[in-house]
C-alpha positions as CSV (number, residue, x, y, z in Angstrom):
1,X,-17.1,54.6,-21.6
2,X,-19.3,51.4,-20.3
3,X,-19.4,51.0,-16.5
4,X,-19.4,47.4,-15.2
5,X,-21.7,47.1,-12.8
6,X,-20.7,44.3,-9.6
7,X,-23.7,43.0,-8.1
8,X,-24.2,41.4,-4.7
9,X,-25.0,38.0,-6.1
10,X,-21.6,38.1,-8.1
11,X,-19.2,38.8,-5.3
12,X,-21.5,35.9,-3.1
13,X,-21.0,33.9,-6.2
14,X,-17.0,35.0,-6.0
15,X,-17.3,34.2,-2.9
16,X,-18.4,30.8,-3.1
17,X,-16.4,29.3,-6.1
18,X,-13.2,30.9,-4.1
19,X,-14.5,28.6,-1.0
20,X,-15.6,25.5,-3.4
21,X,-11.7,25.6,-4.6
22,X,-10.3,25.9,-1.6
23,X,-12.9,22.9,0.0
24,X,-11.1,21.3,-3.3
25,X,-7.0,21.9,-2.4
26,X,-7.9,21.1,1.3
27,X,-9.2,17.5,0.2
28,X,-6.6,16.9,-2.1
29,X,-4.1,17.9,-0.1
30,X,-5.5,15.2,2.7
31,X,-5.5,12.9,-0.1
32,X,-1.7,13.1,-1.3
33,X,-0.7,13.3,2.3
34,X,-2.6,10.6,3.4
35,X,-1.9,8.7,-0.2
36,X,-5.4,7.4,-0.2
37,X,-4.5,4.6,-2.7
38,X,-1.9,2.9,-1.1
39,X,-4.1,2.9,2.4
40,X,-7.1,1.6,0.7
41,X,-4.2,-1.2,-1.5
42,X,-3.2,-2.3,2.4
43,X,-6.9,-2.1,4.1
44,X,-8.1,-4.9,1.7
45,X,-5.6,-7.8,3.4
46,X,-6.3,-6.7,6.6
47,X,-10.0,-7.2,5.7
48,X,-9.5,-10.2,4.2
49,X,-7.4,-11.6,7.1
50,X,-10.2,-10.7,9.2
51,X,-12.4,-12.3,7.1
52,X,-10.9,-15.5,6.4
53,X,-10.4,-16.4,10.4
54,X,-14.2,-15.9,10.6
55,X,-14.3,-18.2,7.8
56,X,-12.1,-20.4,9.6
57,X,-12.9,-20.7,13.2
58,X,-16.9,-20.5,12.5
59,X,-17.3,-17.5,14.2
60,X,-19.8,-14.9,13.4
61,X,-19.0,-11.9,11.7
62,X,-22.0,-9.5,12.8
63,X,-21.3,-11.0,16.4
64,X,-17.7,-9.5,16.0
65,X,-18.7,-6.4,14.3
66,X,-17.2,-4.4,16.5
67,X,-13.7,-5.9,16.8
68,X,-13.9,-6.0,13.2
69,X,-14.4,-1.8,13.3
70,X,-11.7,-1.7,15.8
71,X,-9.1,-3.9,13.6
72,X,-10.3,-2.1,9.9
73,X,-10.3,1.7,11.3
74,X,-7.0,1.1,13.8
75,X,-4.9,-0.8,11.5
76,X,-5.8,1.9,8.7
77,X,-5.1,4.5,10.8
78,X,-1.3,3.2,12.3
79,X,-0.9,2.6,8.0
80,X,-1.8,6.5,7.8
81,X,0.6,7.7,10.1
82,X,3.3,5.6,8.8
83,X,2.5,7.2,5.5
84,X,2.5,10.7,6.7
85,X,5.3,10.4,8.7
86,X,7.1,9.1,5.5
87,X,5.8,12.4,3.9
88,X,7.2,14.4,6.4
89,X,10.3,12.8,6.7
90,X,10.6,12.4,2.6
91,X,10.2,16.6,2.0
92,X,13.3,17.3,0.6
93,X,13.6,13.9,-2.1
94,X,9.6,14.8,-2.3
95,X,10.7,18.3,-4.0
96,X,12.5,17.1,-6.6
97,X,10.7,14.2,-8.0
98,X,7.9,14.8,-9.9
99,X,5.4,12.8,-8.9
100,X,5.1,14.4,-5.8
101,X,5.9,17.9,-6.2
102,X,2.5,18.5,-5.6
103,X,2.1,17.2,-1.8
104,X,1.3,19.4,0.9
105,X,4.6,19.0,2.6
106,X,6.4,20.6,-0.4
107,X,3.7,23.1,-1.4
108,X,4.2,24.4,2.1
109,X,-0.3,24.1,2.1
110,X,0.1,22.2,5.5
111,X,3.3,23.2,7.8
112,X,5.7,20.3,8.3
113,X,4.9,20.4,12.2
114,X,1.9,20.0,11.7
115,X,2.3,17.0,9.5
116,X,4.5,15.3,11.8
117,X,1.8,15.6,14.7
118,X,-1.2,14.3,12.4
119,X,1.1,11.3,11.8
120,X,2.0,10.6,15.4
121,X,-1.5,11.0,16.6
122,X,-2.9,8.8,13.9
123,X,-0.3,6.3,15.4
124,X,-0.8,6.5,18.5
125,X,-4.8,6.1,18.1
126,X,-4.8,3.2,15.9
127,X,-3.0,1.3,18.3
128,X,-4.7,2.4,20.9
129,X,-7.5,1.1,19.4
130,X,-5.9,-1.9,18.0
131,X,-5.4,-2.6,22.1
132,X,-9.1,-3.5,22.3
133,X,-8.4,-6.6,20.1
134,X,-5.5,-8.4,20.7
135,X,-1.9,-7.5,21.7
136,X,-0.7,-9.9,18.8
137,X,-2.5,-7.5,16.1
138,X,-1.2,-4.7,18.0
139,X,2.3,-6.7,17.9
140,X,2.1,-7.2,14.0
141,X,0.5,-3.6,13.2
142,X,3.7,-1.7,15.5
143,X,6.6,-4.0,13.4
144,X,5.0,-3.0,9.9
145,X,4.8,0.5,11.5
146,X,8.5,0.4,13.1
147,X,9.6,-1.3,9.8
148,X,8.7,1.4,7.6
149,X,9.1,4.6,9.3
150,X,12.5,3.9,11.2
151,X,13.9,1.1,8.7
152,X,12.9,2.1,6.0
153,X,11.7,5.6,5.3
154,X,14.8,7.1,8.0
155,X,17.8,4.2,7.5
156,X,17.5,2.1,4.8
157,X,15.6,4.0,1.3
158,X,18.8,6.6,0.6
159,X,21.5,4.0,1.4
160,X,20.7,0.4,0.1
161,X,18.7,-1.4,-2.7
162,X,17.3,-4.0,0.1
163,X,15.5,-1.0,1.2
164,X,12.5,-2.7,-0.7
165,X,12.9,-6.2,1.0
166,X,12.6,-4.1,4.4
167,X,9.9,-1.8,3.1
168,X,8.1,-5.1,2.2
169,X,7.7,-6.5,5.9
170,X,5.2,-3.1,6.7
171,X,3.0,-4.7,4.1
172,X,3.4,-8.2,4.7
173,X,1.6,-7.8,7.9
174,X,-1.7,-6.7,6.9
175,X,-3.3,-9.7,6.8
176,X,-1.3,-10.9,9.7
177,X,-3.1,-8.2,12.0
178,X,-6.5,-8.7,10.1
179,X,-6.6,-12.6,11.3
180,X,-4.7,-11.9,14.7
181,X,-7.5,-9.3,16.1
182,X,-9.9,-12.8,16.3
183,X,-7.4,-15.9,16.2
184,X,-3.4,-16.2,17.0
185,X,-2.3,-15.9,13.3
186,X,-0.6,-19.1,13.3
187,X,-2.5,-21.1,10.6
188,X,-0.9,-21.7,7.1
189,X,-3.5,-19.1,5.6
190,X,-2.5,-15.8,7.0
191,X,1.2,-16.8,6.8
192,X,1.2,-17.6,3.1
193,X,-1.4,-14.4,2.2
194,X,2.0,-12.4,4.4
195,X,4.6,-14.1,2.1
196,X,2.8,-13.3,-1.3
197,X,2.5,-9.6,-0.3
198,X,6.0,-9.5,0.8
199,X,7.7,-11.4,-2.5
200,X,5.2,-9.5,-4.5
201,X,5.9,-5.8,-3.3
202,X,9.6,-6.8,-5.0
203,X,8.5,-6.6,-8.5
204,X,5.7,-4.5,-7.5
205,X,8.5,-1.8,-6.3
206,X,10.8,-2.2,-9.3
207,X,8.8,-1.3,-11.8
208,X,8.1,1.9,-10.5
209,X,11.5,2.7,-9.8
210,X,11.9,1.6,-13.8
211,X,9.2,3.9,-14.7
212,X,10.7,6.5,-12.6
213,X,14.1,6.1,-13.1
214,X,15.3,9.5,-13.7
215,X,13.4,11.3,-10.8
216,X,15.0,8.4,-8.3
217,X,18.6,9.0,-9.7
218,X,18.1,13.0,-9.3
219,X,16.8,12.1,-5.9
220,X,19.7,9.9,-4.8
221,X,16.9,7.1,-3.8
222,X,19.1,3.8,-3.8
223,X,17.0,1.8,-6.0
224,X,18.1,-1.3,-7.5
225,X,17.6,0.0,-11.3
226,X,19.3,3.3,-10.3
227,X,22.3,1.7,-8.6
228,X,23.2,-1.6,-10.5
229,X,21.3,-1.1,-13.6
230,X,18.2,-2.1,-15.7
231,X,19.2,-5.7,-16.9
232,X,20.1,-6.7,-13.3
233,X,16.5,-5.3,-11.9
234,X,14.4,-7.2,-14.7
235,X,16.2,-10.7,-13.7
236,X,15.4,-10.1,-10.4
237,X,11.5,-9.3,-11.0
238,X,11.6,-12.5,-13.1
239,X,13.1,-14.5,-10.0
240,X,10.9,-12.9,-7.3
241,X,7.6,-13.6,-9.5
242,X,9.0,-17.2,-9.7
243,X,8.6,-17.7,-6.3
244,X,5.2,-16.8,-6.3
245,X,4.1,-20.1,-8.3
246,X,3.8,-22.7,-5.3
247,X,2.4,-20.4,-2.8
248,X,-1.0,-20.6,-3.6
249,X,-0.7,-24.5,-3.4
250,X,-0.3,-23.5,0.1
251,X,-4.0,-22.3,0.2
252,X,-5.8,-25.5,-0.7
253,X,-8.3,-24.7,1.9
254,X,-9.5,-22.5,-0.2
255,X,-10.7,-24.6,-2.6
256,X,-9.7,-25.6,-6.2
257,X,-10.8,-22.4,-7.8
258,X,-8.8,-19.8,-5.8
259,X,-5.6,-22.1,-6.5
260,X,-6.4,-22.2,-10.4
261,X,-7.3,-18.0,-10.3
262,X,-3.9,-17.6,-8.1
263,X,-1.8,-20.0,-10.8
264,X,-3.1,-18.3,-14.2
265,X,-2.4,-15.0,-12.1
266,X,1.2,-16.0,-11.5
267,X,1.3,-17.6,-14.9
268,X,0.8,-14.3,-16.8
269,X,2.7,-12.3,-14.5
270,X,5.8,-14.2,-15.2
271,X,5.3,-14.8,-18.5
272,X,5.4,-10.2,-18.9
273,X,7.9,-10.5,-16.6
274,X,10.4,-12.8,-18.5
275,X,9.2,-10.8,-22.1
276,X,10.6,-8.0,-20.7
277,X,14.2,-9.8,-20.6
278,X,14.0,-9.2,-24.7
279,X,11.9,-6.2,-24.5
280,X,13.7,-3.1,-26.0
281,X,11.4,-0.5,-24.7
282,X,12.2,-0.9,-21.2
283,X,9.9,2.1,-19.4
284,X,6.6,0.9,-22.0
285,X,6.9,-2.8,-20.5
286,X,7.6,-1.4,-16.7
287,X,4.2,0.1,-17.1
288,X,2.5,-2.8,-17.9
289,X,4.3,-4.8,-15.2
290,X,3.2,-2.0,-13.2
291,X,-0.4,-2.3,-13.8
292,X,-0.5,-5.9,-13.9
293,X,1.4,-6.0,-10.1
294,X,-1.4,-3.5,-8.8
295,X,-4.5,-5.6,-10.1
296,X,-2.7,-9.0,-9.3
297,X,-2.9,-7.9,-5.3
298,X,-6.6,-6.8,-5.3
299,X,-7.5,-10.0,-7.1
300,X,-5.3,-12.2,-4.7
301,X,-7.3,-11.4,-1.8
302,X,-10.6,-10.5,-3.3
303,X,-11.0,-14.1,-4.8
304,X,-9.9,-15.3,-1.0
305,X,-12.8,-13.4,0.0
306,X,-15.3,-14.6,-2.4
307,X,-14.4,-18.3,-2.5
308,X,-15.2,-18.5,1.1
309,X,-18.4,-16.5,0.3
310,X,-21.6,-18.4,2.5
311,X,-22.8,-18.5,-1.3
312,X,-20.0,-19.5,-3.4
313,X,-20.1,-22.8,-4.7
């Protein structure tokens, strides 16, 4: 009979992948709870909006760094603990939905009090630090924050199909607190960048609710698709996207090449929207829209940002 001998160096090496995977969990587990994606999607228009009132008012941006640090790292975390508290108040539709079956508030990996204090801390300090800007940006960051954990997440999501149009506001006004932590976001530029984040997240929010359909339904999440039906939520995605078509008109101060990138953008966003009015395979065309409505945002404000470039043109 052989005798397997365990060296030293293989429990340390035990030891160590056992560490590296739990490193691994830990991160991903901040990650999913923190839904890195979706604060990084809402970061970019508050950068931009910071950006753009530079841009605007001739100020200097390195002379500003540090409200800019203050505005990016305050606004990102009052987004976070929106999020988080959404997680935590979400737990039991967040167990039987698929796609997030695997968040730390239904693996039990962090304990829901402790989830609930990371989101109110995280709250509370990026508005805190907001408070060294302006009150305005701390104004605008507290309704998108208000909006979606009270309105949205806790009244509206499980109960009515507008729960999107509320949901929308908490994004609309990430460019809004971008430009307000420098100017009083009065000018026509922050307002229209707000209104093409809040008619877009419409669309935007449909065709995930298409894509997951069934998980929303065994969730009883009030969805438009889930509640009134399919045909009903594909006119309305072609309406919404409609109204997108003017609004970069709106923008002419950012020069002809922003408004031709904006109209092709809206162009081909209706023109997959409306194919999806004939479209047999529903869920294969949601996709698309899907990936087309996340790219369309990121290009939105990263062309505002590079048009008004020191460089560009």
């Amino acid at each position: 009979m052989s005798r397997q001998i365990v060296t030293s160096s293989d429990i340390n090496r035990t030891d160590f992948a056992s560490e590296k995977e739990n490193q691994t969990s830990i991160v991903a587990d901040l990650k999913s709870l923190f839904k890195i994606p979706v604060l990084i999607a809402n970061a970019v228009p508050v950068f931009a909006g910071f950006w753009l009132a530079i841009y605007f008012t001739g100020a200097s941006f390195s002379a500003n760094f540090d409200i800019f640090l203050l505005t990016i790292i305050g606004s990102t975390l009052v987004m976070a603990g929106a999020l988080v508290i959404n997680n935590w108040y979400d737990v039991d539709i967040d167990t039987v939905m698929d796609r997030t079956k695997s968040r730390p508030t239904v693996t039990g990996n962090i304990s829901l009090r402790t989830v609930l204090w990371i989101g109110m801390a995280a709250s509370v300090i990026g508005l805190l630090m907001l408070a060294f800007t302006t009150l305005e940006a701390v104004i605008y960051a507290f309704i998108g924050w208000f909006t979606y954990v009270f309105l949205y997440t806790m009244w509206s999501k499980r109960k009515y199909t507008l729960n999107t149009v509320i949901g929308s506001v908490s994004g609309a006004v990430t460019p809004l607190i971008g430009w307000a932590a420098l100017e009083p976001a009065s000018h026509i530029v922050p307002i229209v960048l707000a209104l093409i984040i809040f008619i877009w997240q419409m669309p935007h929010t449909f065709a995930i609710a298409i894509r997951k359909y069934d998980e929303y339904k065994a969730a009883n999440v009030a969805m438009l698709p889930v509640v009134y039906g399919m045909e009903i939520t594909k006119r309305q995605m072609v309406i919404y996207i409609a109204c997108l078509l003017p609004l970069p008109f709106y923008l002419f101060s950012l020069g002809t090449a922003f408004i031709v990138i904006a109209t092709l953008l809206n162009i081909g966003y209706l023109a997959l929207a409306i194919s999806g009015l004939f479209s047999r395979d529903t869920v294969k065309w949601a996709d698309k829209m899907f990936m087309v409505s996340v790219n369309y945002l990121m290009i939105i404000f990263v062309a505002a940002i590079v048009v008004t470039l020191p460089w560009f043109g």
